[in-house]
C-alpha positions in Angstrom: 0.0 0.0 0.0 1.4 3.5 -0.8 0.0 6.8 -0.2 -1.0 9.7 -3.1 -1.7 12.8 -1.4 -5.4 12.3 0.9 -5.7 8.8 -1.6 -4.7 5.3 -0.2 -4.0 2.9 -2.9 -3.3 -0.8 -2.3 -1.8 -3.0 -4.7 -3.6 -6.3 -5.5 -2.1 -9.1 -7.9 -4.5 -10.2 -10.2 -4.5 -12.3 -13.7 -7.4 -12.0 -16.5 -9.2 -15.4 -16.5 -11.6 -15.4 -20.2 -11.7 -15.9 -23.4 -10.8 -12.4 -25.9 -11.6 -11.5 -28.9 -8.8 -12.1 -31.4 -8.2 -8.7 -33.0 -5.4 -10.2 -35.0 -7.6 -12.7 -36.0 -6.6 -13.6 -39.8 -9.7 -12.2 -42.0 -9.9 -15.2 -43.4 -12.9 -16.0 -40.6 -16.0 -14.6 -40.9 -19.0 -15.3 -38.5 -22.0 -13.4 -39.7 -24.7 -12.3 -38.7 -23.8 -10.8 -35.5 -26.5 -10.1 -33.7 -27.8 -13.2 -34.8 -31.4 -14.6 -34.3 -31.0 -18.2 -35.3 -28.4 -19.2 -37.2 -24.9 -18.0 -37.3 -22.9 -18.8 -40.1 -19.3 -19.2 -40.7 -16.9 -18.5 -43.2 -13.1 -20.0 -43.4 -10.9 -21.2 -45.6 -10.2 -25.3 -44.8 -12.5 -24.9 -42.0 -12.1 -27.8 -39.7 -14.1 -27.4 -36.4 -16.6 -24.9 -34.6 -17.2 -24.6 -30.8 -19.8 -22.3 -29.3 -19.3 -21.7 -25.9 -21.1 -19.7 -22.9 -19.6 -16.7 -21.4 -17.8 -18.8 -18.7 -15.9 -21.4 -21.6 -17.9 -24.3 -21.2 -19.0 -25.8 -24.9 -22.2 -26.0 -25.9 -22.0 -27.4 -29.4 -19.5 -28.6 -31.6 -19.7 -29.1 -35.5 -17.6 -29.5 -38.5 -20.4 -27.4 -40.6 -20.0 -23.5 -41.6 -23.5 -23.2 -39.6 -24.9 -22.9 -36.4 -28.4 -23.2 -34.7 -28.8 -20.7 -31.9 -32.7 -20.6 -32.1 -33.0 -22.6 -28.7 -30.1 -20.4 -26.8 -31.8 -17.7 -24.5 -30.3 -14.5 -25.6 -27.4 -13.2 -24.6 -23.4 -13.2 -25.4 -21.6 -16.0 -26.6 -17.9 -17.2 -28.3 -17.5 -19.3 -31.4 -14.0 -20.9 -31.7 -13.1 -21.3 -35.3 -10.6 -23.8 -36.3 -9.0 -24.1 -39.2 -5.6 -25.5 -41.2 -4.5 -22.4 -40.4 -5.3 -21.9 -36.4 -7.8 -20.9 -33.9 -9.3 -17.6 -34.0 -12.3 -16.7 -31.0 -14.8 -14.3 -31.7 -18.1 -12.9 -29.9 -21.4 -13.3 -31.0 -24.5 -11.8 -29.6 -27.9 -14.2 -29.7 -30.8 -11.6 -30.0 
């Protein structure tokens, strides 16, 4: 702890637990339509697997198809994990 001036701060280790979005995500992926209201599709070159997980990691459905069937999810935010020949790229999805 250190004091500023009439401020006390206290230092506190932490680490970032989650999942981000992959900015330098190769454009090669596309997920589309985002909001989406039922179906999300993906785009990739030599698209191998897609995962779509809840906001805490766990997988809800995986498929080797360049589509996916949100129409029974409550809405809300979720990540689709996009693998391909060339990687993994994570992005976030919104389910209206």
């Amino acid at each position: 702890a250190y004091r500023n001036g009439g401020t006390h701060y206290i230092q506190w280790p932490c680490a970032h637990v989650g999942i981000e979005d992959n900015a330098d995500a190769p454009a090669a992926v596309e997920v589309y339509p985002n909001p989406a209201a039922s179906m999300l599709n993906i785009k990739a070159d030599r698209l191998k697997k897609v995962e779509l997980m809840d906001m805490s990691g766990r997988r809800l459905a995986t498929t080797a198809q360049p589509r996916l069937d949100l129409s029974r999810l409550p809405a809300g935010a979720y990540f689709v994990r996009v693998t391909t020949d060339g990687g993994t790229t994570v992005r976030r999805v919104v389910k209206k």
